[in-house]
C-alpha positions in Angstrom: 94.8 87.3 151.4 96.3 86.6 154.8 94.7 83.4 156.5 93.6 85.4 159.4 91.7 87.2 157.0 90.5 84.2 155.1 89.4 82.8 158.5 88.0 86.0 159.2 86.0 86.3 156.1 84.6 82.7 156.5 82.8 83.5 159.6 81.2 86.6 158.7 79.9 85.0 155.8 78.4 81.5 157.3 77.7 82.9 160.9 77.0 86.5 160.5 78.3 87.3 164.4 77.9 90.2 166.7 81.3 89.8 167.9 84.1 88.3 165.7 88.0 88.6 167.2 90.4 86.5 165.1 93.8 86.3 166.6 97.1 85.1 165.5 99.1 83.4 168.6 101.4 81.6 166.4 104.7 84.0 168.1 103.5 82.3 171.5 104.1 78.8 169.7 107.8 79.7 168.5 109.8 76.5 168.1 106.7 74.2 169.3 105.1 72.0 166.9 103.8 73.2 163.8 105.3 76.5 164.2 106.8 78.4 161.0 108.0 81.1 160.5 105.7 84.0 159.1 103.2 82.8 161.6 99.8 82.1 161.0 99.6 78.7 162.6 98.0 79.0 165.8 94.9 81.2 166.2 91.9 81.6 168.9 88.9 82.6 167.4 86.2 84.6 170.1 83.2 84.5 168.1 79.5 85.3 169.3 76.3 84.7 167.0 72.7 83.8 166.8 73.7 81.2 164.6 75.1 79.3 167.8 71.2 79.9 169.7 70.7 76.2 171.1 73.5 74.5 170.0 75.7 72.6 172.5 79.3 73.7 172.7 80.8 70.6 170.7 78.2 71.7 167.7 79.7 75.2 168.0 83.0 74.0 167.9 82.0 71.2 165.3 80.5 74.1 162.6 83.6 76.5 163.2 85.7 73.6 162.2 83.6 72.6 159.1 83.8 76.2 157.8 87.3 76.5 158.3 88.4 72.9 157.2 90.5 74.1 154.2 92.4 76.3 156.3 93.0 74.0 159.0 94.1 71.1 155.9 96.7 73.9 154.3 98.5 74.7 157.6 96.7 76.4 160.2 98.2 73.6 163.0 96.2 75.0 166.0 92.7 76.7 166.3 91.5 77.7 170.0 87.4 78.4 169.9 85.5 80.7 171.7 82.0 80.3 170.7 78.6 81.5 172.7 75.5 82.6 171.6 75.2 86.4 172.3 72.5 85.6 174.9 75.5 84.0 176.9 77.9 85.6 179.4 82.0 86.1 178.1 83.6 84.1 180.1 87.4 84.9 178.8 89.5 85.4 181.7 90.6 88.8 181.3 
């Protein structure tokens, strides 16, 4: 299984979200740090779920990491998180 699907798969499963959008921005990182070829180094994960109702955005970013610790120990060098609850406004810049 590809690690964007791993990563994928992991928040379904512990955060159950309305929106999930995993995406792999290792090309943007050629020849920077961490970078190998094949990708799957660097990926932003937009992610919006009940399970985030109350929590600050450190917690957020905090449970994300704990779920996806493995992956981030086995090679994933970068992880950019966009977490809200689904009561909150999307604030990517579009």
């Amino acid at each position: 299984m590809s690690v964007k699907k791993t990563i994928e798969t992991k928040l379904q499963e512990q955060f159950a979200p309305v929106h999930l959008n995993v995406i792999d921005e290792s090309e943007n990182h050629r020849g920077h740090g961490g970078w190998r070829e094949g990708g799957e180094t660097h990926f932003r994960v937009q992610i919006a779920s009940t399970a985030f109702d109350g929590m600050s955005r450190v917690n957020r970013h905090r449970a994300i990491n704990d779920v996806l610790a493995q992956e981030l120990q086995d090679g994933v060098h970068a992880l950019a998180i966009e977490a809200r609850s689904p009561d909150e406004p999307d604030t990517r810049i579009r």
